[in-house]
N, C-alpha and C positions, 0 to 999 in steps of 0.2 A: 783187141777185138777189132774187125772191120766192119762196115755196115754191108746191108746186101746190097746191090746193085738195080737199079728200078725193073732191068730185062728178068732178073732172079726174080724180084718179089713178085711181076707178073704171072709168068710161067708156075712159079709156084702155087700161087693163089689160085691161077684157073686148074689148075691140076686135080682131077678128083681125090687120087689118095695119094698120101705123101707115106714113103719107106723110113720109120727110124728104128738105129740097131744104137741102142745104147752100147757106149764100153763098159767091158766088165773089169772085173777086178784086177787084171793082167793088161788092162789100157787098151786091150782089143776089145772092136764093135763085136755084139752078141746079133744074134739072129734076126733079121729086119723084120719089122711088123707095120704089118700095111695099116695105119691110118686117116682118122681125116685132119685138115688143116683149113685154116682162114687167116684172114688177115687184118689189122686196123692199125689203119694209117703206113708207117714205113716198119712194122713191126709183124710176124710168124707167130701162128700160136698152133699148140694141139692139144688136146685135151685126155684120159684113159675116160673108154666107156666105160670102165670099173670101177670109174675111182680111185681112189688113193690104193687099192688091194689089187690093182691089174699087176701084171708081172713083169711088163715092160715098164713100166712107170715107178713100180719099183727100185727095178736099175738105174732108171733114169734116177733120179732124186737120191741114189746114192754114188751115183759116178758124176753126176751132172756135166755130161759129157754125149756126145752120139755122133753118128754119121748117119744125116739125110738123103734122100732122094726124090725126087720129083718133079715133074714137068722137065725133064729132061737137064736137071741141074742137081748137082751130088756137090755135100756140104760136109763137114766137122762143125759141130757146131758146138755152143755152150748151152746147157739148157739150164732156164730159170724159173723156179715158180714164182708164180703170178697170184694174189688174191687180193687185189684189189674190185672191191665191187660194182665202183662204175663199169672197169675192164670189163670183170666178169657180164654185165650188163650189156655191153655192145657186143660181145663174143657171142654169147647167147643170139641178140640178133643175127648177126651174122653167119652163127651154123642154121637157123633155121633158114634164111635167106639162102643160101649156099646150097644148100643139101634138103632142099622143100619140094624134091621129086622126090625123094625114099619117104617111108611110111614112117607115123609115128612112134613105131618102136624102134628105128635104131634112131632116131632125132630126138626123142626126147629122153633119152639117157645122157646124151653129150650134154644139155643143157639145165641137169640136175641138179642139186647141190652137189651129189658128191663129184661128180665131174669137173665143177668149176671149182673145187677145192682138189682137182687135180690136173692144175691148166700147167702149161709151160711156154716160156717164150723160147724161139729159136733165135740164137746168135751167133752170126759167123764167125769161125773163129779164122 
C-alpha cells in the first residue's frame, strides 16, 4: 500500500462527491456510484446511505477492492471497514460539517447507526 499524497487528500476532501466502482467478482471495477466522502487526519472515508444493505457497499465489503474518483484524482484503492467509535464519532462530525448546506434528510442518514456500521476507509493501493 502507499499513502495518499497531501495534493490527493486535498482535492479529494474538498470534492463534493467522490465516484467508487467497486470490483466485481471478475476483478473488474462495477458501475461508479456517486458518493459522499470526508476526511480525518491523513485518512478517506465514505460511508452507504443504506447501510450495510446498499448494493454498492455490498460489493465493496466483498471485493474489498474499488477504483475512485474525485477532485480530479482517480485511485485503486483497498477498501477497509472502519468501526471504531471514536472514528465513527469524528466522521459524523465531519459529514455534518461538510455537507451542512443539504437538508437533513440526506445528512442524517449518513450519520446513523446503520451508516457508521457501514463506513470504509480508502487506501491507495
Amino acid at each position: 500500500m502507499t499513502a495518499w499524497t497531501n495534493d490527493e487528500l486535498s482535492r479529494i476532501e474538498h470534492a463534493d462527491e467522490l465516484e467508487i466502482a467497486p470490483l466485481g467478482g471478475d476483478g473488474t471495477p462495477g458501475r461508479p456510484v456517486p458518493i459522499w466522502v470526508v476526511r480525518d487526519g491523513d485518512h478517506l472515508y465514505v460511508r452507504s446511505y443504506r447501510g450495510e444493505g446498499g448494493a454498492w457497499f455490498r460489493a465493496a465489503r466483498a471485493s474489498r477492492a474499488g477504483r475512485i474518483r474525485a477532485g480530479g484524482v482517480a485511485k485503486d484503492v483497498a477498501l477497509v471497514e472502519e468501526n471504531d467509535p471514536a472514528l465513527g464519532d469524528r466522521l459524523d462530525a465531519a459529514y455534518r460539517t461538510k455537507y451542512s448546506r443539504y437538508d437533513a434528510t440526506y445528512v442524517d442518514p449518513m450519520v446513523a447507526e446503520g451508516a457508521r456500521h457501514a463506513t470504509l476507509r480508502l487506501l491507495p493501493r
